[in-house]
C-alpha positions in Angstrom: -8.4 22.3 -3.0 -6.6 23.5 -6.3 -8.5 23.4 -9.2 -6.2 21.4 -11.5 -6.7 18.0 -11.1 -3.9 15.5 -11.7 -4.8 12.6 -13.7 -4.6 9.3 -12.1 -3.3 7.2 -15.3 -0.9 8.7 -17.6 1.7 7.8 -20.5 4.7 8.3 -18.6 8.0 6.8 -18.5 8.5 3.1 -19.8 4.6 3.1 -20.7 5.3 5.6 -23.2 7.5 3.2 -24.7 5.2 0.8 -25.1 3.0 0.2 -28.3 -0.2 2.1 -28.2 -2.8 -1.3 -27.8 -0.6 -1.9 -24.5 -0.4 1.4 -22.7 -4.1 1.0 -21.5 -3.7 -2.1 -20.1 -0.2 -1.0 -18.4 -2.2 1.9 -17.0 -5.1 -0.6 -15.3 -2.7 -2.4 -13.5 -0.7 1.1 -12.7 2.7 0.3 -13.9 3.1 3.9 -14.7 2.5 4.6 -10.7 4.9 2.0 -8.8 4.3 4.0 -5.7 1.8 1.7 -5.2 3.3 -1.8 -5.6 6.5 -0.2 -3.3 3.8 0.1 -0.8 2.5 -3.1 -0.7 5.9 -4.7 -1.0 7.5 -3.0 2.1 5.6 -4.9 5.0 6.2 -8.1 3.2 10.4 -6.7 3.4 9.9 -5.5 6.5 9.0 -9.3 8.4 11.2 -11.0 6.4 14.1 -8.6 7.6 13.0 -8.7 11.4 12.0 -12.1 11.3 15.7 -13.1 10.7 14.8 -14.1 6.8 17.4 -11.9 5.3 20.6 -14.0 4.6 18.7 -17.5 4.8 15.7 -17.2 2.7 17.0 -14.1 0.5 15.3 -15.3 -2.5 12.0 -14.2 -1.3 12.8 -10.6 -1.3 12.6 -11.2 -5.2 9.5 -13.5 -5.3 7.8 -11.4 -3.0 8.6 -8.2 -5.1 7.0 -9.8 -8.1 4.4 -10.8 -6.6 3.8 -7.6 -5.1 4.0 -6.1 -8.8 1.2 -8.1 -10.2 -1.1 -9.0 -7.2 -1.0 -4.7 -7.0 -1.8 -4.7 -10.8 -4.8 -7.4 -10.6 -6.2 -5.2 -7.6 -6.1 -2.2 -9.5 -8.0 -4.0 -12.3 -10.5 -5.6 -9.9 -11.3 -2.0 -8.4 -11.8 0.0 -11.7 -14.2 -2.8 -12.8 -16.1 -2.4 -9.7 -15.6 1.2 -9.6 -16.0 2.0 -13.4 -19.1 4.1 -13.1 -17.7 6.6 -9.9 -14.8 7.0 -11.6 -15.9 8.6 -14.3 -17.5 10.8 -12.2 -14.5 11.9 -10.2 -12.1 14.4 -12.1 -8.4 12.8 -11.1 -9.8 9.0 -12.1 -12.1 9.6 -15.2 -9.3 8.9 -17.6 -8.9 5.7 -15.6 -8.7 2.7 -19.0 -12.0 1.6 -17.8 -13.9 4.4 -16.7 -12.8 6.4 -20.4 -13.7 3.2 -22.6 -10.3 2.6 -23.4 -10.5 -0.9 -22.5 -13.4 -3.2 -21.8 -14.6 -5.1 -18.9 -14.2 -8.4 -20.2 -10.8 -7.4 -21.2 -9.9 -6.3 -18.0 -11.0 -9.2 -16.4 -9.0 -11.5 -18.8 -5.4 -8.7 -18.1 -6.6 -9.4 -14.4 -7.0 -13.6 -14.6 -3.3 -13.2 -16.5 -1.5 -11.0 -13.2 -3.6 -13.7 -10.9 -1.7 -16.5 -12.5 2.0 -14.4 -12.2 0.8 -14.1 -8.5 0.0 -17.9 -8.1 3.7 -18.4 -9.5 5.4 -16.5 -7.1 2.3 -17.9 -4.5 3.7 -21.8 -5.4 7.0 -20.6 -4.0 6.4 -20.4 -0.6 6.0 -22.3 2.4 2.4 -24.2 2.4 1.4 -21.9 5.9 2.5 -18.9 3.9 0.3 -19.9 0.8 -2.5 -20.4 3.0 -2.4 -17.2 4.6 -1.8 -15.8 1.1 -5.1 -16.8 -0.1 -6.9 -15.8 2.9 -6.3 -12.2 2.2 -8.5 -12.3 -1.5 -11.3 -12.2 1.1 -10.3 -8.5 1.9 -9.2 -8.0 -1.0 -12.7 -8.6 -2.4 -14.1 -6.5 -0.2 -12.1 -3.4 0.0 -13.5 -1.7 -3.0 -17.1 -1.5 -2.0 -15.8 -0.1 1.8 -16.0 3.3 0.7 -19.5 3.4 -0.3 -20.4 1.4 3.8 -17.8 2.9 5.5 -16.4 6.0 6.7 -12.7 4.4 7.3 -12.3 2.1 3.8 -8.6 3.5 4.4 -8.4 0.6 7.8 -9.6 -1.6 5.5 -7.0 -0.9 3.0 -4.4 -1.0 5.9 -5.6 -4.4 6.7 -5.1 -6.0 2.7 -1.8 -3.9 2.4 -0.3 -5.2 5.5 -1.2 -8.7 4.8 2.2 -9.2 3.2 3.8 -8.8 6.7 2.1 -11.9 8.1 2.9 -14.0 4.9 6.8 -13.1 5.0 6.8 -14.1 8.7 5.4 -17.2 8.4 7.5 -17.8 5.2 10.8 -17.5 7.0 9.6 -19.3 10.2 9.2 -15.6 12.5 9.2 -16.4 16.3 5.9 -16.7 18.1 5.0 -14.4 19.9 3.6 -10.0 20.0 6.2 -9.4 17.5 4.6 -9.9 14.6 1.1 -9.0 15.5 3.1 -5.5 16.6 4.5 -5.1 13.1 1.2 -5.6 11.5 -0.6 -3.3 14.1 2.1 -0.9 12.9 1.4 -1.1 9.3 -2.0 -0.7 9.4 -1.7 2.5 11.0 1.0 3.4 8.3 -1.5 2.7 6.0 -4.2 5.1 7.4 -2.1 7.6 7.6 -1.0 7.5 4.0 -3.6 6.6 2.5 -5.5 10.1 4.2 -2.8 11.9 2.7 -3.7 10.3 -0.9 -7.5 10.7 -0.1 -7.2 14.4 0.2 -6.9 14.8 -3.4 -10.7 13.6 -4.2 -12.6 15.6 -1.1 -14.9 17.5 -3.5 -15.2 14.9 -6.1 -16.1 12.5 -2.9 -18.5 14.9 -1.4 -20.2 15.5 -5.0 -20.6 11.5 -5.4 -21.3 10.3 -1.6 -17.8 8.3 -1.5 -16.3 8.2 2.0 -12.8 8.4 3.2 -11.0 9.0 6.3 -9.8 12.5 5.1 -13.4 13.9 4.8 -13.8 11.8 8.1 -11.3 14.0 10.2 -12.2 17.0 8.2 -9.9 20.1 9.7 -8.1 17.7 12.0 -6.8 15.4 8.9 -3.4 16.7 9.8 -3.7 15.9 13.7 -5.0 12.5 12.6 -2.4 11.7 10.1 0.4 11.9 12.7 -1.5 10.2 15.5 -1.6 7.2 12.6 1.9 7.4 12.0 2.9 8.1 15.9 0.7 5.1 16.2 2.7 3.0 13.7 6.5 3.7 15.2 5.1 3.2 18.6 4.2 -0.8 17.4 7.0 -0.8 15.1 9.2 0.2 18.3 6.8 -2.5 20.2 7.8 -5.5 17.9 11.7 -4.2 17.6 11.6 -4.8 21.5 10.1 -7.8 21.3 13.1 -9.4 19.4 15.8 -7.6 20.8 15.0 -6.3 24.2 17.6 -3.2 23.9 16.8 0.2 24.4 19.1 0.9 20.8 16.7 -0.6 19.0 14.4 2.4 19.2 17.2 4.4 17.6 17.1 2.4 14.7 13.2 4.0 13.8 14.3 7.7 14.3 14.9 8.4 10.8 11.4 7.5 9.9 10.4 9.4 12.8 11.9 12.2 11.3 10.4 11.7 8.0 7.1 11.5 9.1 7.0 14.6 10.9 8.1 16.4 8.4 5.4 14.8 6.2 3.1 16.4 8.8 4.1 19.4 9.4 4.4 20.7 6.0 1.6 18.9 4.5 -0.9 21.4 2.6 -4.2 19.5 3.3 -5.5 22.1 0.8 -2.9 21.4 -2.5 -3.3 18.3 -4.5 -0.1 18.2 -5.2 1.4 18.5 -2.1 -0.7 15.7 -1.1 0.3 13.7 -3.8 4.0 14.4 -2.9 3.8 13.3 0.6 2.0 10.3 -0.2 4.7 9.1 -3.0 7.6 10.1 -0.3 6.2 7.2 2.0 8.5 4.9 -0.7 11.5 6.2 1.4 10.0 5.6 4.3 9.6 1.9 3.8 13.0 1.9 3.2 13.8 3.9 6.6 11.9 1.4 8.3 13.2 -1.6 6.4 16.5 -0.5 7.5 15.9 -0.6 11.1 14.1 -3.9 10.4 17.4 -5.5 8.6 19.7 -4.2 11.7 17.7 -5.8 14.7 16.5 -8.7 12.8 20.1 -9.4 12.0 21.7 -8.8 15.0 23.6 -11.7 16.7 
C-alpha cells in the first residue's frame, strides 16, 4: 500500500464555499463525496427504469434522488458516531468531523434527526407498500456499522442496505411479479461487493492494526479474482432479470458496455495503490449509468 493516505473528508468544491461552522457538518453527511449517494441512488433508477416507471411515474427519479442524498448523509452520521473511536485510529478517516472533535455527538445526532426528517418527506411521497418497505431497511441500516467488527463480509451486508432502493422503486411503480426483481437485487448486491472491496483496499493496514474486517483482507491476493467474480456475478442477474421482462436475446447486448467497464476496472486495478483503488471505486458512478441505460431501453420497450 502507498504510504500517503488520502483523507476521507475534505474542504473541496461547494463545501469550500460554505461558512466555516458548516463545513464540518457538510463533511459528516459527505456532501463533499457524492460518489456515495450516486451509489445508493442507482438501484433505486435502475427498477424504476426496468419496472416500466420511467414516463408514468417520472417524478420519483427526483424524490428518490433526494432522498438518496440525505438518507446517505444520516448514515454517514450514524456510522461516525458508532465508529468515532476506530476512526481515529485509522489514518484515511481520523480527520472524519467526529473522530477529530470537530463536531460533537449530540450535534451529530441532532444534523442526523434533521436528514431523517428530509428522508421521511421524500418517504411521504410514495406508495404506502413502498413506505413500508422503506422503513424496513433502518433495521440493516442499524446494523451494518457494527458488521465489520462480527464479520468477515460487512461489504454483503452493505450490498444488502444499498440495494434496498431497488425493491422500494419497484414496488413504487407497481413492477411485475415475478424473478425479475429479486434478479435485479441479487445483481446489486454483488455490485456492491465488488465495489465496496475495491474501496476496502485502501484501509488493509489500518484494518489489520485495529482488528476491523473486510472482504479485501478476506480474499487477500485473490481480491482481484474476487472482485470480477462479484461483478460477473452481478451482469449475470442483471442479464437474468432483463430476460425476465423481455425474453429476447438483444437484451443481453444492452449490459455490454458495463461489461466492458468492469473488466477494465479489473484488470487494471493496483490492489497495492490507494489511489488507484480510490479511482476505480468512484468510476462505478458511470457504471450505474451504463446499467441504468440498459435498464431504460428494455423496461421501455413496447
Amino acid at each position: 500500500m502507498t504510504a500517503t493516505h488520502l483523507p476521507d473528508s475534505q474542504h473541496q468544491g461547494f463545501v469550500a464555499l460554505l461558512p466555516a461552522r458548516m463545513r464540518p457538518y457538510a463533511l459528516l453527511a459527505r456532501f463533499d463525496r457524492p460518489i456515495g449517494w450516486w451509489l445508493l441512488y442507482w438501484p433505486c433508477a435502475w427498477a424504476l427504469a426496468l419496472g416500466g416507471g420511467a414516463v408514468s411515474h417520472w417524478p420519483l427519479f427526483l424524490w428518490l434522488l433526494l432522498g438518496a442524498i440525505a438518507m446517505r448523509g444520516a448514515g454517514c452520521v450514524y456510522n461516525d458516531v458508532v465508529d468515532r473511536d476506530l476512526d481515529a485510529k485509522v489514518a484515511r478517516t481520523a480527520s472524519r468531523p467526529i473522530a477529530s472533535g470537530a463536531v460533537s455527538v449530540r450535534n451529530a445526532l441532532l444534523w442526523a434527526l434533521f436528514l431523517s426528517l428530509v428522508g421521511l418527506f421524500v418517504l411521504l411521497q410514495l406508495p404506502r407498500g413502498a413506505q413500508i418497505v422503506a422503513l424496513a431497511s433502518l433495521i440493516l441500516v442499524a446494523a451494518y456499522p457494527f458488521m465489520k467488527r462480527i464479520t468477515w463480509w460487512p461489504q454483503a451486508w452493505l450490498g444488502l442496505v444499498f440495494s434496498w432502493g431497488a425493491l422500494v422503486a419497484w414496488i413504487a411503480v407497481g413492477g411485475s411479479e415475478g424473478l425479475a426483481l429479486p434478479l435485479l437485487y441479487a445483481g446489486c448486491i454483488a455490485w456492491v461487493i465488488g465495489y465496496d472491496t475495491i474501496y476496502a483496499l485502501q484501509d488493509i493496514e489500518d484494518d489489520m492494526a485495529v482488528g476491523v474486517k473486510s472482504s479485501a483482507r478476506a480474499m487477500g491476493t485473490h481480491v482481484r479474482g474476487g472482485v470480477a467474480l462479484c461483478y460477473a456475478t452481478a451482469l449475470g442477474a442483471w442479464a437474468g432479470a432483463l430476460w425476465v421482462v423481455r425474453p429476447d436475446p438483444l437484451v443481453f447486448v444492452a449490459l455490454i458496455p458495463a461489461g466492458v467497464h468492469f473488466v477494465g476496472q479489473v484488470v487494471t486495478l493496483d490492489p497495492a495503490n490507494e489511489a488507484d483503488a480510490l479511482a476505480k471505486f468512484r468510476s462505478n458512478r458511470f457504471a450505474g449509468l451504463l446499467i441504468f441505460a440498459a435498464m431504460l431501453v428494455v423496461g421501455s420497450a413496447p
